[in-house]
C-alpha positions in Angstrom: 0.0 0.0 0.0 1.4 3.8 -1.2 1.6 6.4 1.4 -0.6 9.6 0.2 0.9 12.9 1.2 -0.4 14.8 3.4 -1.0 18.0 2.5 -0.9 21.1 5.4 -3.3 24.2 5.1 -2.9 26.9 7.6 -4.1 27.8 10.6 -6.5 30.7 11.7 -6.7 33.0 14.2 -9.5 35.1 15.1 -8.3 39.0 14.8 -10.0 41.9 16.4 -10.2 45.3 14.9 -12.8 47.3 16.7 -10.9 50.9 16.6 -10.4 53.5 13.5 -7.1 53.3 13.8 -6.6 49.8 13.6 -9.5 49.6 10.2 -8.2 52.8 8.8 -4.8 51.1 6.8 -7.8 49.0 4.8 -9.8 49.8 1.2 -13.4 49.8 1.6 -16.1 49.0 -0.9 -19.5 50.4 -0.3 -18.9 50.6 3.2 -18.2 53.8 5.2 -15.8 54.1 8.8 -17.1 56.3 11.1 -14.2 58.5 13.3 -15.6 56.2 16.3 -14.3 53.1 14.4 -18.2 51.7 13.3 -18.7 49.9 9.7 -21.4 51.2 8.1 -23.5 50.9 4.8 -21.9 53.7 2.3 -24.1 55.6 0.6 -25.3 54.9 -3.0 -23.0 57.4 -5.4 -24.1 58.1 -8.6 -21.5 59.8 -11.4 -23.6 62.4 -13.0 -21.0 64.2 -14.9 -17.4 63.7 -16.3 -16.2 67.2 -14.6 -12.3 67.6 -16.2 -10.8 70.5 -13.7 -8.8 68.8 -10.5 -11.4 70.3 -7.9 -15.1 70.7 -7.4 -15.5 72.7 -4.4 -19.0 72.7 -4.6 -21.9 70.6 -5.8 -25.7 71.9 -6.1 -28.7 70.1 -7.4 -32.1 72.3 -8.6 -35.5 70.9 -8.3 -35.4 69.5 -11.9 -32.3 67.2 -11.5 -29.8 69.9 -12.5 -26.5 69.7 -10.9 -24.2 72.8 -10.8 -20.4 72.5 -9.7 -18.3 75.3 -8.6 -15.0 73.8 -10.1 -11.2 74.1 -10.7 -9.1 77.4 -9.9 -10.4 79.5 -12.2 -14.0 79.8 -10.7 -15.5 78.3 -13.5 -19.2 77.0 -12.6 -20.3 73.9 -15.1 -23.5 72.5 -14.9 -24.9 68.7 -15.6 -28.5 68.1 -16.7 -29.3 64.7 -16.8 -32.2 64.4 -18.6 -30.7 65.9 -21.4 -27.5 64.2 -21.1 -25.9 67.8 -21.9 -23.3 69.7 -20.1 -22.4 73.4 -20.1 -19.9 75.6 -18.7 -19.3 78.9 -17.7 -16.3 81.1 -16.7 -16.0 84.4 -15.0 -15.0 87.7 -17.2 -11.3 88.8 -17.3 
């Protein structure tokens, strides 16, 4: 009779990670961590519009579905309506 190998797997070990700092190092999908170190649902994101400057410092939606972005560092406001599927842009006078 022919001895089989025996082949090894590896053992576990229960780990604990209950603060932010020890969950922070990680990558999260659709999950959010709180600064008190709790997992929770992410919210649902949506990309409405392919905005091209490095910075949108801020985001406003009308009561028709219109979103308006205060972009980049030239003040340039550009606006996304999806219904339409258009996009327009303006920028401030020189």
């Amino acid at each position: 009779m022919s001895s089989v190998p025996v082949a090894q797997a590896v053992n576990t070990a229960p780990v604990d990670q209950d603060t932010f700092a020890e969950f922070s190092p990680g990558e999260f999908d659709n999950v959010s961590l709180t600064s008190e170190g709790h997992l929770e649902l992410a919210p649902a994101m949506t990309n409405t519009a392919d905005v091209t400057d490095p910075v949108v410092w801020a985001a406003v939606q009308d009561a028709q579905g219109n979103v308006f972005f205060g972009t980049g560092n030239q003040g340039k406001i550009s606006s996304s309506r999806p219904r339409a599927n258009s996009r327009s842009s303006l920028r401030p006078m020189r």
